[in-house]
C-alpha positions in Angstrom: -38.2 32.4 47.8 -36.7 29.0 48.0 -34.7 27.9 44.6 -36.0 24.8 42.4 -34.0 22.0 43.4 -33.9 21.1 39.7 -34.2 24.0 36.5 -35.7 22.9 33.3 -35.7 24.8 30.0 -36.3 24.2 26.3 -34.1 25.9 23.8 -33.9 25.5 20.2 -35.6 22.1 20.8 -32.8 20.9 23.1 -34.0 20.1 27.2 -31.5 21.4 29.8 -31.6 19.7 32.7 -30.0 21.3 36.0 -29.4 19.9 39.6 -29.7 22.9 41.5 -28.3 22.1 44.8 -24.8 22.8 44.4 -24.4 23.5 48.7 -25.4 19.8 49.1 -22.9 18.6 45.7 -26.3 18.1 44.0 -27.1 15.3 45.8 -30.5 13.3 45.3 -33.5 13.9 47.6 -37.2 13.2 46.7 -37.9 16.1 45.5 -35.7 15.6 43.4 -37.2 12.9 42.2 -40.6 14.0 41.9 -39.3 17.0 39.8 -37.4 13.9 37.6 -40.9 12.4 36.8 -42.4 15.4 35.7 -39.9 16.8 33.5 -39.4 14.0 31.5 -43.0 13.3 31.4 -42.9 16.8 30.0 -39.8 15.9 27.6 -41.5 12.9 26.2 -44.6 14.6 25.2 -42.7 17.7 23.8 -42.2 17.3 20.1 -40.5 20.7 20.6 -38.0 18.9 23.1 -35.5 16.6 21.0 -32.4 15.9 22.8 -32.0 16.1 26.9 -28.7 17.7 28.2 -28.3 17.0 32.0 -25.7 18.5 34.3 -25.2 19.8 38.0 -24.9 23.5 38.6 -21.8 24.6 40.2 -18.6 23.5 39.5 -17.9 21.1 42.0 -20.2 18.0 41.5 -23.0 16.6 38.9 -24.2 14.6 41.5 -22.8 13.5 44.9 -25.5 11.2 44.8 -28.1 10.7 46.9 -28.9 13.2 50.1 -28.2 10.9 53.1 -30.9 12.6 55.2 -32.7 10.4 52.7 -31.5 7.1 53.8 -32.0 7.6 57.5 -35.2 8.3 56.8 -36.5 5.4 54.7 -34.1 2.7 57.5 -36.8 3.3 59.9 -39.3 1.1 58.2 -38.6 -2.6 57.2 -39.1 -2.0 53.0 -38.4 1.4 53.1 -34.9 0.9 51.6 -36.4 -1.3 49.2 -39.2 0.9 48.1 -36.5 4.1 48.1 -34.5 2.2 45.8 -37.6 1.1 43.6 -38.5 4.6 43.3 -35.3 5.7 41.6 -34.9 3.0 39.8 -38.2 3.3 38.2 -37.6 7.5 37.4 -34.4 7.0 36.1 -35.9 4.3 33.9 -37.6 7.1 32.5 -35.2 7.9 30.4 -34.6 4.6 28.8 -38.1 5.1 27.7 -37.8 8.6 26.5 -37.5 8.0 22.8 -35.2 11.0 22.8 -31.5 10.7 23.7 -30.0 11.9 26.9 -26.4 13.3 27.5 -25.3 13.7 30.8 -22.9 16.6 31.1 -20.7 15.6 34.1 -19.2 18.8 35.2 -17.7 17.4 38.6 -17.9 14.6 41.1 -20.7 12.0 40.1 -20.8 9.7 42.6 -23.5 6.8 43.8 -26.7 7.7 42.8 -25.0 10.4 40.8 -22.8 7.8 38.9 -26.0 5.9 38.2 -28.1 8.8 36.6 -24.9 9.4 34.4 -25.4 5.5 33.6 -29.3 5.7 32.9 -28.2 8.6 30.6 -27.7 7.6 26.7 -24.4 9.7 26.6 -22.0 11.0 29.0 -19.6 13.3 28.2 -17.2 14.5 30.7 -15.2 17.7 31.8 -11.5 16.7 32.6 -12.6 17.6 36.3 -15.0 14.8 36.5 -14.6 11.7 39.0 -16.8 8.6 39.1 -17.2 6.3 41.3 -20.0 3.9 43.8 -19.2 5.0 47.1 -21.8 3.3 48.7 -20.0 0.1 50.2 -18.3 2.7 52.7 -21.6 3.4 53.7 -22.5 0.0 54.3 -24.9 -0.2 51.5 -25.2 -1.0 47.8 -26.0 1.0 44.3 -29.3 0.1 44.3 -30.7 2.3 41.6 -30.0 0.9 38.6 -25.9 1.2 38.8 -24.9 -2.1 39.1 -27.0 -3.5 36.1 -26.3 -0.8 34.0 -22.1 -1.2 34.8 -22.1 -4.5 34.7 -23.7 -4.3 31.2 -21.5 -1.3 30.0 -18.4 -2.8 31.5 -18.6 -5.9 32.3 -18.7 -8.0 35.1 -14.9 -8.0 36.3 -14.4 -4.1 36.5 -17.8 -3.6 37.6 -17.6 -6.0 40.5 -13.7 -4.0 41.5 -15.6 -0.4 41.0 -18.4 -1.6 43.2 -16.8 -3.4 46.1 -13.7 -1.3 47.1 -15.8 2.5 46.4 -12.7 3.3 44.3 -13.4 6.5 42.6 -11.9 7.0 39.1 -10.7 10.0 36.9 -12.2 11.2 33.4 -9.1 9.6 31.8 -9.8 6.2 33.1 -13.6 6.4 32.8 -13.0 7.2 29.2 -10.4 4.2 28.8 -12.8 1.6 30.4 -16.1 3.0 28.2 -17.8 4.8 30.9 -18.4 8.2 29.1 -17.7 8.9 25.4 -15.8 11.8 25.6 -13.8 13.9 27.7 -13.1 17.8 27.5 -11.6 21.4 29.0 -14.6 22.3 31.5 -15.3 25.1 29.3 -16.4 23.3 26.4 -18.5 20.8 28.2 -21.8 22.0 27.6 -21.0 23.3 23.9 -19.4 20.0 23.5 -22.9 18.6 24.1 -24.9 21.1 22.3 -22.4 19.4 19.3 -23.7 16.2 20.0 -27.6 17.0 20.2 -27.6 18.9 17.3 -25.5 16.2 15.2 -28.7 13.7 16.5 -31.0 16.0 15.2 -30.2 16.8 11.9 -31.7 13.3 11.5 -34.8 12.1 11.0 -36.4 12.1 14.9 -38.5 9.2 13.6 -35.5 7.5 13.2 -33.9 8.3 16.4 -36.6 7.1 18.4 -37.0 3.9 16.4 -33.3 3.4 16.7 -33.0 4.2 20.4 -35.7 1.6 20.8 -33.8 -1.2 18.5 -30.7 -0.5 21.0 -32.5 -0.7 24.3 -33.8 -4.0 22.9 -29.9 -5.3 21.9 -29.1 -4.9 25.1 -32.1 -6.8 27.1 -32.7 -9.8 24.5 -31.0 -12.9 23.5 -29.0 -12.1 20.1 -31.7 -14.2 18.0 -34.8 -12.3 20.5 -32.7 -9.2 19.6 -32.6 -9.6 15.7 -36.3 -10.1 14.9 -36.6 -7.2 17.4 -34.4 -5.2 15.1 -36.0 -6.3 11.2 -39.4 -5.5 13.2 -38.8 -2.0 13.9 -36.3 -1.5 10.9 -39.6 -2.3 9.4 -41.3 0.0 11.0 -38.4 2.8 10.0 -38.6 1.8 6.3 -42.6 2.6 6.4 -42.2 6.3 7.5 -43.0 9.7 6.2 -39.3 10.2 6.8 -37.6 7.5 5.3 -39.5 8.2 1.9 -38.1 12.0 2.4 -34.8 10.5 3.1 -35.3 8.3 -0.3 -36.4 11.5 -2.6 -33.7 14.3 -1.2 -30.9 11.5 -1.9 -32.1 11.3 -5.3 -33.0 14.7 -6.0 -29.2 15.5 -4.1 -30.5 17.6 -1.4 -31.2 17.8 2.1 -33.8 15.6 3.4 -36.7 18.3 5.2 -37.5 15.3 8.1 -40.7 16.2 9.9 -40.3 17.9 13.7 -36.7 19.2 12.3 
């Protein structure tokens, strides 16, 4: 029987997320992507699924990105590039819509379309083997799946544009230096470095967390005047929930708030 190309799992309300092609370096085929779409339309309506951990299984790669059986494919029609790279773009939007943090555990090489699900990712935490880098423009293509936008915003445009036009692939220790991931560590902590992380989100209120999420995806997108009435409206929206009056009563009554969906 042929293994999922991707394993999902709940466990105590934390979503693990597995590429499971680790003789192809985990790279990025359509099935791939269909399984995407349907496990984080399962995440999203899961109140039971709080935080998504994503990783690659193996030790050699996260994601080598995506399978180039794929692009020779999709060249034989005039848009089929186009639409290819409208498809991923839109899955790995996905996640920006979530309301439920992501981390992407990047065990290995994360590369192209592998770099740019780290990027769609709210976290990345990375194992000191990691390497990053768009390799596409050796190819003779472009990141065309939401790398390039999300870079540019994380990094700016200067060490975006180097990253993008010479293929240059970078260590864990540089990535973490420029603000591509937010941690790096031994490859055997990596995944209880990000169990650390998820459960630190959700000992808060997940009212909160999606509200805040939201409020963020919004700093990023709007003008810094859009952006502030963005922010007092759904601060507003925070200050009216069940949660924030628990919040309110356990910090005068000196205990631990009991948030709803904890």
């Amino acid at each position: 029987m042929k293994n999922p190309a991707v394993l999902y799992e709940v466990k105590n309300q934390v979503g693990y997320v597995t590429l499971n092609r680790p003789d192809h370096h985990n790279s990025i085929n359509k099935e791939i992507l269909d399984q995407f779409f349907t496990i984080l339309s399962a995440c999203k309506h899961d109140d039971n699924c709080r935080v998504l951990i994503i990783t690659g299984a193996g030790e050699k790669a996260f994601c080598a990105g995506a399978d180039i059986n794929m692009f020779t494919e999709v060249m034989h029609t005039a848009l089929g590039g186009r639409d290819w790279s409208r498809y991923g773009q839109a899955i790995f939007s996905m996640l920006d819509n979530l309301g439920k943090p992501s981390i992407a555990a990047v065990n290995g090489m994360a590369l192209g379309g592998g770099l740019e699900l780290a990027l769609a990712c709210t976290f990345r935490i990375a194992s000191q083997k990691a390497r990053f880098g768009f390799s596409e423009i050796s190819l003779g293509f472009i990141p065309g799946w939401g790398g390039i936008v999300r870079m540019t915003r994380l990094l700016g445009k200067a060490k975006t544009t180097e990253l993008v036009l010479t293929g240059r692939h970078i260590d864990a220790g540089e990535a973490l230096d420029l603000g591509a991931v937010n941690s790096v560590v031994p490859p055997e902590e990596l995944l209880s470095s990000s169990e650390v992380l998820a459960r630190k989100i959700m000992n808060n209120s997940p009212v909160a967390v999606r509200l805040a999420l939201e409020a963020l995806y919004y700093a990023g997108d709007l003008s810094f005047d859009e952006a502030l009435v963005a922010e007092s409206n759904i601060a507003g929206l925070a200050c009216n929930s069940e949660d924030a009056k628990e919040g309110i009563r356990a910090f005068i009554e000196k205990r631990n708030p009991q948030f709803k969906g904890k």
